[in-house]
N, C-alpha and C positions, 0 to 999 in steps of 0.2 A: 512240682514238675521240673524236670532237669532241665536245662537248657541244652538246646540240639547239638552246640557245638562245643559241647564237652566229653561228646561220644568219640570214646579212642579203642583202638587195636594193639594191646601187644604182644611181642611172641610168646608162646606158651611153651616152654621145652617141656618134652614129657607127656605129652596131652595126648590124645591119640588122635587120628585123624579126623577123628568123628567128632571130638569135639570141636578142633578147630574150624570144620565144618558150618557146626552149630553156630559158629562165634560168627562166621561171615554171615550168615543168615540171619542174627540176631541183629548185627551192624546193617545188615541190608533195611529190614525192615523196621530198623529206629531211624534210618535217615530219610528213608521212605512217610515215614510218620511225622517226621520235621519239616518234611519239606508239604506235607498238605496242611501242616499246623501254619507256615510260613505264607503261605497260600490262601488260608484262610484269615491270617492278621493283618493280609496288607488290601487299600481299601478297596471293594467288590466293583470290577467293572461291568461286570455282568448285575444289572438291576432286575430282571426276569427271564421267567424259561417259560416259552411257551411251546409246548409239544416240543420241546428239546431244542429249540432254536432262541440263541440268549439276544436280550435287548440290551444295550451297555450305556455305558456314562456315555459314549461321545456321541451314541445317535440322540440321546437326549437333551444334550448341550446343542447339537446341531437342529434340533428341532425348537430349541428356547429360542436361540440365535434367528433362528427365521421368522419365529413369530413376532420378536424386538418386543421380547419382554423387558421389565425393567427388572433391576436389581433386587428393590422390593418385593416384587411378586415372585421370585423363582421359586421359592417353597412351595408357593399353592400353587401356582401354574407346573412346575414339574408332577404334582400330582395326578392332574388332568392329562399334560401331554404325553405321562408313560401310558396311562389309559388306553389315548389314543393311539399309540404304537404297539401295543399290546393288538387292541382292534384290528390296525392294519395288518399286522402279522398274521390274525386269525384266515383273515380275510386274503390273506398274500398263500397261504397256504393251503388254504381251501380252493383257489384257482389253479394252481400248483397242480392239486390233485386229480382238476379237472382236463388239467393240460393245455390250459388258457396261457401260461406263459412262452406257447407254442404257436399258438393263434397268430397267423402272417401279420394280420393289421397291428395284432400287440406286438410285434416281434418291429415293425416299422414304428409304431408311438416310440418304442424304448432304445432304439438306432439314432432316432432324431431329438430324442431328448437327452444322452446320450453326447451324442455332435454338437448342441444349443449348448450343453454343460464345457465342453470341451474347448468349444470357442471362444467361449465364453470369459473362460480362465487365460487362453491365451491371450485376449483383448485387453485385461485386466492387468495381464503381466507386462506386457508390453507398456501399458500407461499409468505402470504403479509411479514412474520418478518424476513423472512431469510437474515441472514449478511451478506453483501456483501463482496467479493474479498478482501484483506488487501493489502498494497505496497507490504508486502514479497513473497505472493501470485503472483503478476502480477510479480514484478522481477523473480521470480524464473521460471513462465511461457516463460518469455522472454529470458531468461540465457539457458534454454533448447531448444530453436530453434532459434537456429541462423540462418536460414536458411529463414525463416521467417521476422528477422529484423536485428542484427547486421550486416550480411554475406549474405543480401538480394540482389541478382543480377537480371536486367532484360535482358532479348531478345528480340534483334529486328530480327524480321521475315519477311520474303517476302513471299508471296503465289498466288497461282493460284488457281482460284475457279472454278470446273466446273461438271457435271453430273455424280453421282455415277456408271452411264451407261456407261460413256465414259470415264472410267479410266481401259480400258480393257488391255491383256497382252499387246498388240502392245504397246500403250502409256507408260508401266510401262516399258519395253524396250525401248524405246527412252529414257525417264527421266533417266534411268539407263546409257546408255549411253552418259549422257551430260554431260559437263562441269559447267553448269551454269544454273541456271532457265530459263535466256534469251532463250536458247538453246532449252529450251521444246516446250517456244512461240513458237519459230519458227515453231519449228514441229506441235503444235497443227494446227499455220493457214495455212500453206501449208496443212494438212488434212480437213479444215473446222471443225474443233472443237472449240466449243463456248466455253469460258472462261472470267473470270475478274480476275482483279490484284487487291493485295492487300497489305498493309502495316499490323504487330500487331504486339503490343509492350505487352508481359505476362514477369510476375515476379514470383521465388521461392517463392514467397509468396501464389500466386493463384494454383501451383501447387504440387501436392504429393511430397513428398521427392525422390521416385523412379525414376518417370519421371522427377523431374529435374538434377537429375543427370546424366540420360541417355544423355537428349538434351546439359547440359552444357559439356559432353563428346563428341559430336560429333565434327568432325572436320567444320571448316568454310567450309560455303557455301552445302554443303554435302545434298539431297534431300532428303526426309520422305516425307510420304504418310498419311493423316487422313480421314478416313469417317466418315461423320455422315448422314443417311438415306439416302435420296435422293441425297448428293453432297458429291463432295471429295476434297482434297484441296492437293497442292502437296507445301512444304514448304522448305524454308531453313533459318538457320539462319545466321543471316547477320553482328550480331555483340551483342556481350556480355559484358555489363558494371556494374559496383558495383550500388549500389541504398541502403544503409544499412537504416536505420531508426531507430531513438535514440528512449530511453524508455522513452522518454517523450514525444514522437509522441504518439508511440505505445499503452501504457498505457490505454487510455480511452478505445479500442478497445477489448482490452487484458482484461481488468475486464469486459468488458460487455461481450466477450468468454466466461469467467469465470463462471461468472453470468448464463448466458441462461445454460450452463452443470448443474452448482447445481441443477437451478431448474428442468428440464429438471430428471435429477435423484433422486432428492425427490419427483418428480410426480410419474414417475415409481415403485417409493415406497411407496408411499400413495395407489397408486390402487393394487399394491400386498398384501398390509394390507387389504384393502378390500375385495380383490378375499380372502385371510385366513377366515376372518371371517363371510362371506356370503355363504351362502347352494346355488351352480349352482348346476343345473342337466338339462344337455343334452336331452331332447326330440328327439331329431334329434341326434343317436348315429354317422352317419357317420360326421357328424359337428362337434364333440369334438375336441377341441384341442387336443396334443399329449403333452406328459409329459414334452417335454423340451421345445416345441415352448412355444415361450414369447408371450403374448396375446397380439391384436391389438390395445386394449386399456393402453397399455403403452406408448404411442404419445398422451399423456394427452394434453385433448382440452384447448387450450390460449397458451399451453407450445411451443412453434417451437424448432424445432432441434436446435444443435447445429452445425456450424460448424469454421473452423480454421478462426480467426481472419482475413479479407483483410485490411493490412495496407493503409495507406497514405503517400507516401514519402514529403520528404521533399517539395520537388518542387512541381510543381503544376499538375505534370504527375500522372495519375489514376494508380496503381498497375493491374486493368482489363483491357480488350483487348480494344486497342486505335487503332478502323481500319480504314484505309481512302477508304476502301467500304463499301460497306455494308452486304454483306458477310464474315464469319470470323467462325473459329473455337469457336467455347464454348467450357467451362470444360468438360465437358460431352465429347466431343469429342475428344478433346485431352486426358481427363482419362483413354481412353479406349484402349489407345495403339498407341506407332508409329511403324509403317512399314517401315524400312530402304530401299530405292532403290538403296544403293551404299554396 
Protein backbone atom coordinates (compact mmCIF):
# COMPACT_ATOMS: atom_id res chain seq x y z
CA UNK A 1 0.00 0.00 0.00
CA UNK A 2 1.51 3.45 -0.94
CA UNK A 3 1.89 5.70 1.54
CA UNK A 4 -0.63 8.70 1.38
CA UNK A 5 1.85 11.31 1.30
CA UNK A 6 3.65 10.44 -1.56
CA UNK A 7 0.67 11.26 -3.73
CA UNK A 8 1.97 14.24 -6.12
CA UNK A 9 0.55 16.21 -9.20
CA UNK A 10 2.61 17.19 -11.93
CA UNK A 11 2.05 19.19 -15.03
CA UNK A 12 1.36 17.21 -17.86
CA UNK A 13 2.11 19.31 -21.22
CA UNK A 14 0.29 17.81 -23.92
CA UNK A 15 -2.51 15.92 -22.08
CA UNK A 16 -5.72 17.14 -22.98
CA UNK A 17 -7.97 18.40 -20.63
CA UNK A 18 -9.70 15.61 -19.91
CA UNK A 19 -6.99 13.99 -18.71
CA UNK A 20 -5.86 16.39 -16.63
CA UNK A 21 -9.32 16.30 -15.27
CA UNK A 22 -9.05 12.75 -14.46
CA UNK A 23 -5.72 13.48 -12.76
CA UNK A 24 -7.44 15.82 -10.15
CA UNK A 25 -10.19 13.46 -9.58
CA UNK A 26 -7.78 10.64 -9.19
CA UNK A 27 -5.64 13.00 -6.52
CA UNK A 28 -9.13 13.77 -5.02
CA UNK A 29 -10.18 10.62 -4.25
CA UNK A 30 -6.67 9.00 -3.04
CA UNK A 31 -6.28 11.72 -0.49
CA UNK A 32 -10.00 11.21 0.25
CA UNK A 33 -8.95 7.37 0.84
CA UNK A 34 -5.86 8.58 3.05
CA UNK A 35 -7.54 10.51 5.07
CA UNK A 36 -10.39 7.76 6.16
CA UNK A 37 -7.32 5.24 6.27
CA UNK A 38 -5.75 8.09 8.72
CA UNK A 39 -8.85 7.98 10.47
CA UNK A 40 -9.23 4.71 10.89
CA UNK A 41 -5.45 4.13 12.39
CA UNK A 42 -5.57 6.60 14.98
CA UNK A 43 -7.03 5.15 18.29
CA UNK A 44 -11.19 4.94 18.06
CA UNK A 45 -12.97 7.53 20.20
CA UNK A 46 -15.98 6.39 19.42
CA UNK A 47 -16.32 2.80 21.31
CA UNK A 48 -20.15 2.24 20.08
CA UNK A 49 -23.00 3.36 17.78
CA UNK A 50 -26.15 3.01 18.90
CA UNK A 51 -29.04 3.83 16.44
CA UNK A 52 -26.15 6.25 15.09
CA UNK A 53 -25.49 8.18 18.31
CA UNK A 54 -21.62 7.14 19.22
CA UNK A 55 -20.47 6.44 22.89
CA UNK A 56 -16.67 7.66 23.15
CA UNK A 57 -13.55 7.01 25.33
CA UNK A 58 -14.33 10.08 27.47
CA UNK A 59 -17.91 9.22 28.52
CA UNK A 60 -16.47 6.12 29.60
CA UNK A 61 -13.38 7.33 31.33
CA UNK A 62 -15.98 9.75 32.97
CA UNK A 63 -18.12 7.05 33.94
CA UNK A 64 -14.84 4.85 35.59
CA UNK A 65 -13.94 8.14 37.24
CA UNK A 66 -17.12 8.24 39.07
CA UNK A 67 -17.48 4.92 39.97
CA UNK A 68 -13.54 5.24 41.68
CA UNK A 69 -12.54 2.25 40.03
CA UNK A 70 -9.21 1.14 40.71
CA UNK A 71 -6.59 0.65 38.35
CA UNK A 72 -6.86 -2.96 38.46
CA UNK A 73 -10.14 -3.35 37.53
CA UNK A 74 -10.54 -0.94 34.36
CA UNK A 75 -10.65 -3.74 31.88
CA UNK A 76 -13.54 -5.67 33.50
CA UNK A 77 -15.30 -2.70 34.81
CA UNK A 78 -15.03 -0.71 31.37
CA UNK A 79 -16.85 -3.76 30.04
CA UNK A 80 -19.73 -3.57 32.15
CA UNK A 81 -19.83 0.34 32.28
CA UNK A 82 -20.01 0.53 28.26
CA UNK A 83 -22.92 -1.88 28.75
CA UNK A 84 -24.45 0.27 30.86
CA UNK A 85 -24.03 3.45 28.66
CA UNK A 86 -25.16 1.56 25.81
CA UNK A 87 -28.45 0.86 28.02
CA UNK A 88 -28.75 4.38 28.91
CA UNK A 89 -28.56 5.65 25.53
CA UNK A 90 -31.22 3.07 24.47
CA UNK A 91 -33.33 4.29 27.06
CA UNK A 92 -32.31 8.17 26.54
CA UNK A 93 -33.64 7.69 23.20
CA UNK A 94 -36.42 5.94 23.47
CA UNK A 95 -37.89 8.91 25.77
CA UNK A 96 -36.49 11.13 23.23
CA UNK A 97 -38.92 9.64 20.91
CA UNK A 98 -41.48 9.95 23.37
CA UNK A 99 -40.88 13.54 23.88
CA UNK A 100 -40.19 13.12 27.64
CA UNK A 101 -37.11 15.14 27.31
CA UNK A 102 -39.85 18.00 26.89
CA UNK A 103 -41.79 17.09 29.91
CA UNK A 104 -41.84 20.46 32.10
CA UNK A 105 -40.83 18.52 35.32
CA UNK A 106 -37.87 16.85 33.14
CA UNK A 107 -37.10 20.01 31.59
CA UNK A 108 -36.73 21.54 35.67
CA UNK A 109 -34.76 18.01 37.04
CA UNK A 110 -32.25 18.81 34.12
CA UNK A 111 -32.11 23.03 34.87
CA UNK A 112 -31.32 22.17 38.34
CA UNK A 113 -28.99 19.50 37.84
CA UNK A 114 -27.49 21.51 35.30
CA UNK A 115 -27.05 24.77 38.00
CA UNK A 116 -25.91 21.97 41.04
CA UNK A 117 -23.10 20.84 38.24
CA UNK A 118 -22.42 24.50 37.48
CA UNK A 119 -21.90 25.69 40.99
CA UNK A 120 -20.49 23.23 41.60
CA UNK A 121 -17.36 23.66 39.56
CA UNK A 122 -17.28 27.27 40.46
CA UNK A 123 -17.08 26.31 44.24
CA UNK A 124 -14.33 23.96 43.41
CA UNK A 125 -12.46 26.62 41.39
CA UNK A 126 -12.63 29.02 43.56
CA UNK A 127 -11.02 26.55 46.41
CA UNK A 128 -8.66 24.60 44.19
CA UNK A 129 -5.23 26.80 45.75
CA UNK A 130 -6.17 26.77 49.29
CA UNK A 131 -3.06 25.65 51.61
CA UNK A 132 -3.39 22.96 53.27
CA UNK A 133 -3.22 22.33 57.26
CA UNK A 134 0.70 22.77 58.36
CA UNK A 135 2.30 19.97 61.04
CA UNK A 136 1.76 23.13 63.63
CA UNK A 137 -1.69 23.18 62.62
CA UNK A 138 -2.64 19.41 63.12
CA UNK A 139 -0.36 19.38 66.39
CA UNK A 140 -1.79 22.02 67.88
CA UNK A 141 -5.41 20.41 66.85
CA UNK A 142 -4.25 17.29 68.53
CA UNK A 143 -2.71 19.03 71.82
CA UNK A 144 -6.19 20.51 72.31
CA UNK A 145 -8.30 17.22 72.41
CA UNK A 146 -7.09 14.92 74.24
CA UNK A 147 -9.92 13.47 74.62
CA UNK A 148 -10.04 12.67 71.02
CA UNK A 149 -6.38 11.01 70.78
CA UNK A 150 -3.80 11.16 73.54
CA UNK A 151 -6.46 10.28 76.64
CA UNK A 152 -8.74 8.48 73.99
CA UNK A 153 -10.66 5.84 76.16
CA UNK A 154 -13.14 3.24 74.67
CA UNK A 155 -16.43 1.43 76.31
CA UNK A 156 -17.50 -1.61 76.24
CA UNK A 157 -21.19 -1.76 76.36
CA UNK A 158 -23.82 -4.44 76.61
CA UNK A 159 -27.29 -3.66 75.57
CA UNK A 160 -30.86 -4.89 75.02
CA UNK A 161 -32.56 -4.01 72.01
CA UNK A 162 -36.10 -3.80 71.88
CA UNK A 163 -39.56 -1.81 70.88
CA UNK A 164 -39.74 1.88 71.82
CA UNK A 165 -43.48 0.67 72.74
CA UNK A 166 -42.20 -1.67 75.15
CA UNK A 167 -39.92 0.28 77.11
CA UNK A 168 -43.05 1.35 79.16
CA UNK A 169 -42.97 2.58 83.22
CA UNK A 170 -43.31 -1.18 84.34
CA UNK A 171 -40.11 -2.26 82.35
CA UNK A 172 -38.06 1.09 83.44
CA UNK A 173 -39.06 -0.16 87.07
CA UNK A 174 -37.64 -3.50 86.77
CA UNK A 175 -34.49 -2.24 84.99
CA UNK A 176 -34.42 0.22 87.82
CA UNK A 177 -34.61 -2.32 90.17
CA UNK A 178 -31.94 -4.91 88.92
CA UNK A 179 -28.76 -5.53 89.67
CA UNK A 180 -27.50 -6.49 86.48
CA UNK A 181 -28.70 -6.41 82.83
CA UNK A 182 -29.06 -10.30 83.24
CA UNK A 183 -31.62 -9.35 85.60
CA UNK A 184 -33.90 -7.37 82.96
CA UNK A 185 -33.54 -10.59 80.65
CA UNK A 186 -35.13 -12.25 82.84
CA UNK A 187 -37.94 -9.99 83.48
CA UNK A 188 -38.35 -9.12 79.95
CA UNK A 189 -39.07 -13.17 79.07
CA UNK A 190 -41.06 -14.03 82.03
CA UNK A 191 -43.35 -11.01 80.34
CA UNK A 192 -42.90 -12.12 76.63
CA UNK A 193 -41.06 -9.02 75.75
CA UNK A 194 -39.15 -9.46 72.50
CA UNK A 195 -35.64 -8.26 72.69
CA UNK A 196 -31.86 -8.92 71.21
CA UNK A 197 -28.55 -8.67 72.82
CA UNK A 198 -25.94 -7.01 72.01
CA UNK A 199 -22.20 -6.07 72.25
CA UNK A 200 -20.78 -2.03 71.25
CA UNK A 201 -17.57 -1.00 71.56
CA UNK A 202 -17.74 3.52 71.16
CA UNK A 203 -14.73 5.62 71.80
CA UNK A 204 -14.30 9.46 73.28
CA UNK A 205 -13.42 9.90 70.10
CA UNK A 206 -16.94 9.29 68.38
CA UNK A 207 -18.53 10.98 71.24
CA UNK A 208 -19.23 14.90 72.53
CA UNK A 209 -17.11 15.75 75.22
CA UNK A 210 -20.31 16.17 77.49
CA UNK A 211 -21.58 12.70 76.97
CA UNK A 212 -18.45 11.07 77.48
CA UNK A 213 -17.87 12.24 80.49
CA UNK A 214 -21.23 11.61 81.81
CA UNK A 215 -20.77 7.71 80.62
CA UNK A 216 -17.04 7.52 81.82
CA UNK A 217 -18.65 8.95 85.36
CA UNK A 218 -20.97 6.26 85.72
CA UNK A 219 -20.48 3.58 87.98
CA UNK A 220 -19.83 0.01 86.47
CA UNK A 221 -22.52 -1.96 85.35
CA UNK A 222 -25.12 0.93 86.36
CA UNK A 223 -28.27 0.83 83.52
CA UNK A 224 -29.18 3.93 81.00
CA UNK A 225 -31.85 4.03 78.65
CA UNK A 226 -31.40 5.28 74.77
CA UNK A 227 -34.21 5.86 72.24
CA UNK A 228 -34.05 6.17 68.91
CA UNK A 229 -37.64 6.23 66.89
CA UNK A 230 -39.11 3.11 66.99
CA UNK A 231 -36.43 1.10 69.47
CA UNK A 232 -34.97 1.67 72.63
CA UNK A 233 -31.87 0.04 73.87
CA UNK A 234 -31.31 -0.39 77.76
CA UNK A 235 -27.32 -0.34 78.13
CA UNK A 236 -24.47 -0.69 80.50
CA UNK A 237 -21.12 -0.23 80.61
CA UNK A 238 -19.12 -3.04 81.11
CA UNK A 239 -15.63 -2.01 81.06
CA UNK A 240 -13.47 1.13 80.29
CA UNK A 241 -10.07 0.89 78.80
CA UNK A 242 -7.36 3.69 77.52
CA UNK A 243 -7.10 3.29 73.56
CA UNK A 244 -4.92 6.78 73.18
CA UNK A 245 -3.62 7.23 69.47
CA UNK A 246 -0.15 8.81 68.63
CA UNK A 247 0.01 11.91 66.28
CA UNK A 248 1.16 9.96 63.79
CA UNK A 249 -1.78 7.85 63.60
CA UNK A 250 -3.90 10.68 64.06
CA UNK A 251 -2.37 13.14 61.73
CA UNK A 252 -3.60 12.26 58.22
CA UNK A 253 -7.29 12.54 59.77
CA UNK A 254 -6.55 15.60 61.66
CA UNK A 255 -5.48 17.76 58.46
CA UNK A 256 -8.19 16.30 56.28
CA UNK A 257 -10.71 17.82 59.64
CA UNK A 258 -8.77 20.60 59.02
CA UNK A 259 -9.07 20.77 55.61
CA UNK A 260 -12.95 20.25 54.85
CA UNK A 261 -13.47 23.44 57.82
CA UNK A 262 -11.37 25.77 55.70
CA UNK A 263 -13.01 25.04 52.93
CA UNK A 264 -16.16 24.55 54.30
CA UNK A 265 -15.66 28.31 55.62
CA UNK A 266 -14.23 30.03 52.55
CA UNK A 267 -17.34 28.67 50.69
CA UNK A 268 -19.49 30.36 53.28
CA UNK A 269 -17.48 33.26 52.38
CA UNK A 270 -17.50 33.35 48.89
CA UNK A 271 -21.32 33.14 48.77
CA UNK A 272 -21.72 36.03 51.46
CA UNK A 273 -19.54 38.02 48.99
CA UNK A 274 -21.87 37.24 46.58
CA UNK A 275 -25.26 37.76 48.51
CA UNK A 276 -23.14 41.59 49.13
CA UNK A 277 -22.78 42.33 45.75
CA UNK A 278 -25.99 40.86 43.93
CA UNK A 279 -29.49 42.86 43.94
CA UNK A 280 -32.04 39.91 45.69
CA UNK A 281 -35.40 41.09 45.93
CA UNK A 282 -37.91 38.93 47.58
CA UNK A 283 -41.18 38.70 45.42
CA UNK A 284 -42.57 36.32 47.90
CA UNK A 285 -42.26 38.86 50.94
CA UNK A 286 -43.34 36.20 53.51
CA UNK A 287 -40.23 33.98 52.00
CA UNK A 288 -37.51 36.55 52.94
CA UNK A 289 -34.93 35.57 55.03
CA UNK A 290 -34.72 37.31 58.37
CA UNK A 291 -31.67 39.53 59.20
CA UNK A 292 -29.80 37.10 61.22
CA UNK A 293 -30.78 33.62 59.67
CA UNK A 294 -27.66 32.44 57.70
CA UNK A 295 -28.92 31.46 54.15
CA UNK A 296 -29.30 27.92 53.02
CA UNK A 297 -26.90 28.39 50.44
CA UNK A 298 -24.06 28.50 52.97
CA UNK A 299 -23.71 24.40 52.65
CA UNK A 300 -21.90 25.27 49.48
CA UNK A 301 -22.41 22.49 46.87
CA UNK A 302 -19.13 19.94 46.64
CA UNK A 303 -18.20 21.45 50.21
CA UNK A 304 -19.64 18.57 53.10
CA UNK A 305 -19.65 19.67 56.48
CA UNK A 306 -17.25 19.25 58.67
CA UNK A 307 -17.16 17.10 61.37
CA UNK A 308 -14.52 15.97 64.51
CA UNK A 309 -12.03 13.72 63.19
CA UNK A 310 -12.91 9.54 63.86
CA UNK A 311 -9.50 8.19 64.67
CA UNK A 312 -8.04 4.71 63.97
CA UNK A 313 -6.44 3.19 66.95
CA UNK A 314 -3.62 1.64 66.98
CA UNK A 315 -4.90 -2.02 66.71
CA UNK A 316 -7.05 -2.97 64.41
CA UNK A 317 -10.32 -2.15 66.45
CA UNK A 318 -12.70 0.59 64.57
CA UNK A 319 -13.13 3.63 67.03
CA UNK A 320 -17.27 3.22 65.50
CA UNK A 321 -19.70 0.99 67.00
CA UNK A 322 -18.37 -2.73 66.76
CA UNK A 323 -21.78 -4.71 67.36
CA UNK A 324 -22.27 -8.36 67.48
CA UNK A 325 -26.08 -7.60 66.39
CA UNK A 326 -27.32 -5.90 64.33
CA UNK A 327 -29.08 -3.43 66.09
CA UNK A 328 -27.02 -0.98 67.96
CA UNK A 329 -27.22 2.72 68.94
CA UNK A 330 -25.88 5.33 66.36
CA UNK A 331 -24.55 8.86 67.19
CA UNK A 332 -27.68 10.22 66.78
CA UNK A 333 -28.89 8.42 69.35
CA UNK A 334 -26.76 8.33 71.90
CA UNK A 335 -26.25 12.44 71.23
CA UNK A 336 -29.52 12.96 72.18
CA UNK A 337 -29.15 12.01 75.70
CA UNK A 338 -28.91 9.13 78.41
CA UNK A 339 -31.68 8.59 80.75
CA UNK A 340 -30.29 7.07 83.95
CA UNK A 341 -32.46 4.20 85.40
CA UNK A 342 -30.53 3.97 88.68
Amino acid sequence: MKNCHQAHVHPLPGRTRVAALSSVILLAATLAACGDREKESRPGQALASVNGEEITVLQLNEEIQRAGVPAARHQEASKQLLQALIDRQLLASAAAQEKLDRDPKVVQAIERARALIVAQAYMQKRLANIARPTAAEVEEYFNKHPEFFSKRKQLQMDQLVLAARDLTPETRAAADGAKSLEEVAVWLDAHKVKYGRAQVTRSTSDLNPQLSQKLLGMPKNQLFSVREGERAMLLTVAEVRDAPVPLEVAAPQIEKFLMTNKNKELAAAEVERLRQHAKIEYLNKELAAGPKAAPASMAAPGVPAAAPPATESPATESPAIESSAAAGPDHAAVDRGVAGLK
